[in-house]
C-alpha positions, -999 to 999 in steps of 0.1 A, spaced: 471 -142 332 499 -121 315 514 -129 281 542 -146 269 578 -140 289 615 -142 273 636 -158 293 667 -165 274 669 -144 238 698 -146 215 704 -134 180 745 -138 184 751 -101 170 773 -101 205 793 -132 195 793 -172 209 809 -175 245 815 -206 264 844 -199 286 848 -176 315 822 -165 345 798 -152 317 802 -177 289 765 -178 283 765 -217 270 778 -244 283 792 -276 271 784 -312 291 810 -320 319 831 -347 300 859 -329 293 874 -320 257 872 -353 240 828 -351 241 806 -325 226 836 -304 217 837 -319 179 824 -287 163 835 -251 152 813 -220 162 814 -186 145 788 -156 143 783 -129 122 755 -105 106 736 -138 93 740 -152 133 757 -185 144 774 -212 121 786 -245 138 802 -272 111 822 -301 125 857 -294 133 872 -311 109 878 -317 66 873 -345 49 907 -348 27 888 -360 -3 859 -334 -8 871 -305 16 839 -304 34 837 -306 72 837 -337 84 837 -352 128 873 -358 141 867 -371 177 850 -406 183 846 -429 215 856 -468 206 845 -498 236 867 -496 255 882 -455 256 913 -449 273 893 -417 291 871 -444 306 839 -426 294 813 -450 275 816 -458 243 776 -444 237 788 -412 240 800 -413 208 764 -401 197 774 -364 208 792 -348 183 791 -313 192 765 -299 220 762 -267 238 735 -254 262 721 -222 276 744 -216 308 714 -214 333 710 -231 360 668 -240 375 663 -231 413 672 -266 422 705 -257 409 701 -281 377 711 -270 345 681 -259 327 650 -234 330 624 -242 357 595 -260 349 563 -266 368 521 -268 371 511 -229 359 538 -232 332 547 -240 301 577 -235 290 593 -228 252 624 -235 229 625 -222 198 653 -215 169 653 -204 134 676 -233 125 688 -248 92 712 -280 88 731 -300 66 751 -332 67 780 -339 48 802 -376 33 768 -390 47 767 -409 10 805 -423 14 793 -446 48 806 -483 50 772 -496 59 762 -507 24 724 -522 21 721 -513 58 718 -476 51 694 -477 24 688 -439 23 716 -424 35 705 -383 30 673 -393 54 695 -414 76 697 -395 111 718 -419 122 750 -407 103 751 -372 107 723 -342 120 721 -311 135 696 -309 162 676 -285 186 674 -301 220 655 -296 251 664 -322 280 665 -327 314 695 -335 332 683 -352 368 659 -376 348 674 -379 312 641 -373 292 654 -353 260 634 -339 232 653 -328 200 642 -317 161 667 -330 143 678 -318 106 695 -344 81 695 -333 46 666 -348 33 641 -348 60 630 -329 99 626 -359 126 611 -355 157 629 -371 188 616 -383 217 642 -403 240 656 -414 273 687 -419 282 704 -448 300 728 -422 317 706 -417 350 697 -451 358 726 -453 382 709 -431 409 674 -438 397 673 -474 387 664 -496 360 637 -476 343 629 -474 306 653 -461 280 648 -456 246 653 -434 213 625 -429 189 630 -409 158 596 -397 141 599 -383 104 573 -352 99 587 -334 67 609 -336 39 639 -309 34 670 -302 17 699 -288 33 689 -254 24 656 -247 40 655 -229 75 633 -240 97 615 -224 128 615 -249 152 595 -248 186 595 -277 214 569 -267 240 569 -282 276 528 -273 298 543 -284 330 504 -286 343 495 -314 320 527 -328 312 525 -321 278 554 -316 250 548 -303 218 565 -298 185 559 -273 162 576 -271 126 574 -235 111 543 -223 129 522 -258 128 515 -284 154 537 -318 139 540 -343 171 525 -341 207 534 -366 236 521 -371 269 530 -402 288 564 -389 294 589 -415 302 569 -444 285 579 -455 252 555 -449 221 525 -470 217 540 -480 184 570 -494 177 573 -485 142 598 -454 148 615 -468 174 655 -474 169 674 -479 199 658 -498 233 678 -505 262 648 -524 282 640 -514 318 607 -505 334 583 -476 322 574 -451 346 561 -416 343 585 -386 343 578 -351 353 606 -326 341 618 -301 373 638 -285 347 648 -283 311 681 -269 295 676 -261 263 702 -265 234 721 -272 199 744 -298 189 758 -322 162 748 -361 168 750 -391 152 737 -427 167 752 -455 151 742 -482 170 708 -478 162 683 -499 137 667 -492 112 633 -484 118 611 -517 112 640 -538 106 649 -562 127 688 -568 137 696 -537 121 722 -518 143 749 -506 127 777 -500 152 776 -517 191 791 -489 210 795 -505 243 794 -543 255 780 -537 282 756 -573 286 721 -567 284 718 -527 271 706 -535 237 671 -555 229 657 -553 191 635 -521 188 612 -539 166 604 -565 198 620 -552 227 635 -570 256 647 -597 261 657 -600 221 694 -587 217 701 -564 192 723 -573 159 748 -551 148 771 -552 115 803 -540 129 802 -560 169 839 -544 177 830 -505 168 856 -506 145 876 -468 140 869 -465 103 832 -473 107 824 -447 134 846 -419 112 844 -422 76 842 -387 66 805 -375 75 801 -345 94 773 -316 99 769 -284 103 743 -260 106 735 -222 109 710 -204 134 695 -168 132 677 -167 167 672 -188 196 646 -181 226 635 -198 255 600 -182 266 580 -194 296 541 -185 296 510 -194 326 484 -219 314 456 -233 335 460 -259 355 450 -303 343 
């Protein structure tokens, strides 16, 4: 077997391109008004994205651009989770955004990655966001590696007080692929501050369908029933019901971005959503039990001034690599 192989590296001495027939990221297909909420810039010290706007009262960048209900664009109010969100501008042999994947593979993303989030302390939430420099729910700044065709995503996120691992599905495919499971679990597995850098690493062995997470250098969270929500419940913040089924990955893009996810809980905590993004009947069930409970939000109309109250994020990046290395077969 040979050694590791780079696939994608980029320390952004050459700049940040997303436009033209060599941009070499790419933003989703939604148009301006999702995943386009951010500002990028490069120099000597490599990419700095903070969110495109200022908060009037403290100066510091702050999210402009939010999805209510019922949108005039007609796109879905969940969408309001993606702030800002680029991806390497490569497409898999199947002609899927992402890197191929496969048995005799396993495939790497990895960044040297810090993040901050800022008016996080100013939200409306009161007693529902106990902890609000913890809370990935207001504001982060995230490393992502998902697949497009089957929706399976797997982030690090960065809020200013601790790393989470993600692990999630999205509801977004279940129109060609049916009713299967969706979910969003958020696993804590250090503390931070907004001034630590992080080398973050999500792994992919397409022989054992396998993901790993590594947090500077060491092994923090490994998954292997891809597609199937976590044995425990205890981490587990946003569940739109369906059926479990396994997943195997043909591809994975790998990325950066600037999220929040207001309508989820609190983990633990029954009826604690904060935001209902979409009333769309039967999408969200009470992580803490699952369908057919419904979830219980404090704000049921996704009112303006509680989905942009000043918070933003930001976040700087030295290198980011995709590698792709053989491993034996399951």
């Amino acid at each position: 077997m040979t050694g590791n192989h780079i696939v994608w590296d980029d320390d952004f001495s050459d700049g940040f391109s997303t436009e033209g027939p060599d941009a070499r990221y790419a933003f989703l297909p939604f148009g301006t008004e999702v995943g386009h909420d951010g500002v990028a810039s490069t120099s000597r010290q490599g990419l700095r994205v903070v969110a495109a706007g200022t908060n009037p009262k403290t100066g510091e960048p702050a999210f402009t651009m939010s999805l209510g209900q019922s949108d005039p664009s007609g796109l879905p109010g969940t969408l309001d989770h993606v702030k800002w969100l680029v991806y390497a501008n490569k497409q898999s042999s199947g002609g899927v955004l992402g890197f191929d994947t496969g048995p005799g593979h396993e495939l790497s993303c990895e960044a040297r990655m810090s993040g901050t989030a800022y008016g996080v302390a100013a939200h409306p939430f009161g007693a529902g966001v106990p902890d609000p420099g913890a809370d990935p729910r207001l504001a982060s700044a995230c490393l992502a590696l998902q697949d497009p065709e089957s929706d399976v995503a797997f982030e690090f996120s960065l809020t200013n007080e601790a790393v989470y691992v993600y692990y999630e599905r999205l509801p977004n495919a279940r129109a060609q692929l049916g009713d299967y499971a969706s979910f969003l679990h958020t696993v804590p597995v250090a503390r931070r501050t907004p001034y630590d850098e992080h080398h973050l690493k999500i792994s992919y062995d397409g022989s054992r369908g396998v993901v790993t997470w590594f947090l500077d250098g060491r092994e923090v969270f490994r998954l292997d029933r891809i597609g199937y929500r976590l044995t425990s419940r205890d981490h587990l913040v946003v569940d739109h019901g369906g059926v479990e089924e396994q997943v195997a990955p043909r591809q994975l893009a790998c990325g950066m971005g600037l999220f929040n996810f207001l309508d989820g809980g609190l983990p633990g905590r029954a009826g604690s959503g904060l935001v209902r993004l979409t009333t769309t009947p039967k999408y969200y069930y009470d992580p803490t039990t699952g369908e057919p409970t419904p979830q219980r939000f404090l704000d049921d109309a996704s009112l303006a001034s509680n989905r942009l109250f000043g918070q933003g994020a930001g976040f700087r990046m030295r290198r980011f690599t995709v590698s792709s290395k053989p491993v034996g077969s399951a």
